[in-house]
N, C-alpha and C positions, 0 to 999 in steps of 0.2 A: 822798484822794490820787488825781491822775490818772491815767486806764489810756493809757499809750503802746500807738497803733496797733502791730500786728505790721505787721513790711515785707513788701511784696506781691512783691517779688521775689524774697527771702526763700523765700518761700512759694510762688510758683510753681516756685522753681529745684529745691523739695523732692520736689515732684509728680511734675516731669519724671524725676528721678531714682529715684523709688519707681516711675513707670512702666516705664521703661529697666530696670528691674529684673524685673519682673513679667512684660515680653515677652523678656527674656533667657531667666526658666526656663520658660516656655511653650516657646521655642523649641528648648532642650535636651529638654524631655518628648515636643516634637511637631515630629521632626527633619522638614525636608521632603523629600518624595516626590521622588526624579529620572523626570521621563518615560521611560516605554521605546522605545528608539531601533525607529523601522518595521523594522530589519531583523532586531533581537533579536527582535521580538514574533511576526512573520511568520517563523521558522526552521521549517525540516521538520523534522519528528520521525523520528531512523532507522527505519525499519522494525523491527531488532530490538528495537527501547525498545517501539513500539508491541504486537510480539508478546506481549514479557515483562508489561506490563502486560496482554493478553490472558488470557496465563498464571495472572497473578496475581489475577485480577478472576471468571475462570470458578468456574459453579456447583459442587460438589464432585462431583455424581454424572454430572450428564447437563447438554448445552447444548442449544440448535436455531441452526441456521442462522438463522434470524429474530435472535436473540438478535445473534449473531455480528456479523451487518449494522446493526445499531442501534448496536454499540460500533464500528466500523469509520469511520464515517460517509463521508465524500466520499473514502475510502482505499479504499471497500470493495470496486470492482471492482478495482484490483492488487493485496488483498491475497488475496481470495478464489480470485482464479487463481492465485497464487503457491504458496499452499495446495494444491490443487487438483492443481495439477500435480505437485508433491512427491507427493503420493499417487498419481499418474498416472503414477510411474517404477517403482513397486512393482507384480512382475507377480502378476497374479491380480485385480486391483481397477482397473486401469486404465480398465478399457472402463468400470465405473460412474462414477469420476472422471471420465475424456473426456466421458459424458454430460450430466453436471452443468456440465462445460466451457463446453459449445456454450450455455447459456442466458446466463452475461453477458458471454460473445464476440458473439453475437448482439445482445443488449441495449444494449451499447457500437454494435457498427454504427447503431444507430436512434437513437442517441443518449438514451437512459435516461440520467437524473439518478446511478443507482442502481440494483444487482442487483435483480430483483424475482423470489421464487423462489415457485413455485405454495402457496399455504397446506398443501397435505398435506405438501411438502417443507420448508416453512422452520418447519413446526412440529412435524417429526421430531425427538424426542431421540434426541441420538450423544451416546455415552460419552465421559466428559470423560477418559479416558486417550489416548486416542486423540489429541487434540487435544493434549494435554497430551506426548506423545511425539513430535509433530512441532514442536510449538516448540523445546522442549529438546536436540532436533538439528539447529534451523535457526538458533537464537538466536550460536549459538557462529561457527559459518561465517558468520553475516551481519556482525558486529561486523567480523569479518578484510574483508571482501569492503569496506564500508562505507569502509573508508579508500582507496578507489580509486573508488568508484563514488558521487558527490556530485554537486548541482545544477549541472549548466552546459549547454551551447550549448540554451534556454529555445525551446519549442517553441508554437503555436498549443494549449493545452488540446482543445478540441473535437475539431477537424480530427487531433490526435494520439491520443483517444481513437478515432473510428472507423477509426482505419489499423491498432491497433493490433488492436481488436475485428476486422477482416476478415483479417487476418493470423493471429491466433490464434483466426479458426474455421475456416480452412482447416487448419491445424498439428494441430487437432483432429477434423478427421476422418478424415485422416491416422494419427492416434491411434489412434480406435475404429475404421477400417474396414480396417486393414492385418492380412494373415493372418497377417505371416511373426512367428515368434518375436523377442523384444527389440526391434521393430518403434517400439515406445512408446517406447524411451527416448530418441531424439532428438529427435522431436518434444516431449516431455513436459519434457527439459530447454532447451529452447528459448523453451518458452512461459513456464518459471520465469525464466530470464534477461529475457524480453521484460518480463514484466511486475514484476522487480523494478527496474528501467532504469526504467521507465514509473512507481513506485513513488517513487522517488528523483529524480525529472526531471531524470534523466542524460541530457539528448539525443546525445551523440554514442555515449555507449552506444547508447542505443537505436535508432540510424541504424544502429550494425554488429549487433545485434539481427536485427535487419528485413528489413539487406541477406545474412545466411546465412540468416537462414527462407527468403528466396524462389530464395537459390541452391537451397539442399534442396530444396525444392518443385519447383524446377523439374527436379532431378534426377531426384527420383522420379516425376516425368510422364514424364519420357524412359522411366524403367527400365518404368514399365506399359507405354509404347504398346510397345515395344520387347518383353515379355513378350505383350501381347496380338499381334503380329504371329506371332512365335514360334510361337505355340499353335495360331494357324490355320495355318499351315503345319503343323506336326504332323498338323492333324486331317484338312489336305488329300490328308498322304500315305494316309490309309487310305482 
């Protein structure tokens, strides 16, 4: 008995359909990817997200500054001053804060990539309470602050880093070299505001930042020469 060809269209139209089939559940198992839009991907991270991850990521007993800086990365000079100066408003420790101050105030003027802190310093272990008690009171205030203080009027990077660095190393010497009592705290709360502005690349923050550090500044050069006149006369009448 003769074997009747099978029909080739038949057969091809079977193919097509076991295919169609085949890249159907491919495609349900292996959904595709949607690109991430440049601006989703490029988003600042709040400052307080990065703290709490801080937070959450520190050693249990002791850190170093080194450590700090390595988790920081291109944040690390506004977060360190931010830090920094928080500590800087608490009297008794200020003047060693201010100290610490002046190295990546100074290093932003020269334009450092990056804090760079002497090896005996950045390989101090501080007690991770300590760090851990300044988050835990900055995390809360930052969230609030954070819904006012977000990216706009976009500044030169560089050129706003060393404005920012020569402003807050004057603000800190001001700091450490002032005699009078509570003396630290507007400057020390000036340099937190400057550099969490500078943080968030809030430029019109950080333009009215800028522009009361240098009213200050310029106040308290009036009140010295004004004090050192004074004093010579005093010492004229004897």
């Amino acid at each position: 008995m003769p074997v009747l060809p099978k029909d080739p269209a038949r057969h091809q139209e079977k193919w097509c359909t076991l295919g169609e089939a085949a890249g159907a559940i491919q495609s349900a198992r292996s959904p595709e990817l949607k690109p991430t839009s440049p601006s989703a991907a490029g988003a600042l991270v709040p400052t307080s997200v990065v703290l709490q991850q801080l937070h959450d990521e520190v050693p249990k007993d002791h850190f170093t500054l080194g450590w700090l800086m390595d988790r920081l990365g291109k944040r690390s000079f506004g977060l360190i001053m931010f830090l920094l100066a928080v500590v800087a408003i608490t009297p008794g420790v200020s003047i060693v804060a201010g100290l610490l101050l002046l190295i990546p105030a100074f290093q932003m003027v020269m334009g450092y990539p990056a804090p760079v802190f002497p090896d005996r310093i950045a390989a101090r272990a501080l007690p991770t309470r300590y760090l851990a008690a300044i988050v835990r009171r900055a995390v809360p205030a930052l969230e609030y602050i954070e819904k006012v203080i977000h990216p706009r009027w976009p500044t030169p990077h560089e050129a706003t880093k060393r404005l920012v660095g020569a402003v807050v190393l004057i603000l800190t010497s001001t700091l450490v070299f002032a005699p009078l009592p509570l003396s630290n705290v507007p400057p020390a709360l000036l340099i937190a505001l400057i550099s969490l502005a500078f943080l968030q690349e809030d430029g019109l923050l950080l333009s009215l930042a800028l522009l009361v550090a240098i009213t200050v500044l310029t106040i308290e050069l009036v009140v010295i020469r004004e004090t050192v006149i004074a004093a010579k006369w005093i010492v004229g009448l004897w």
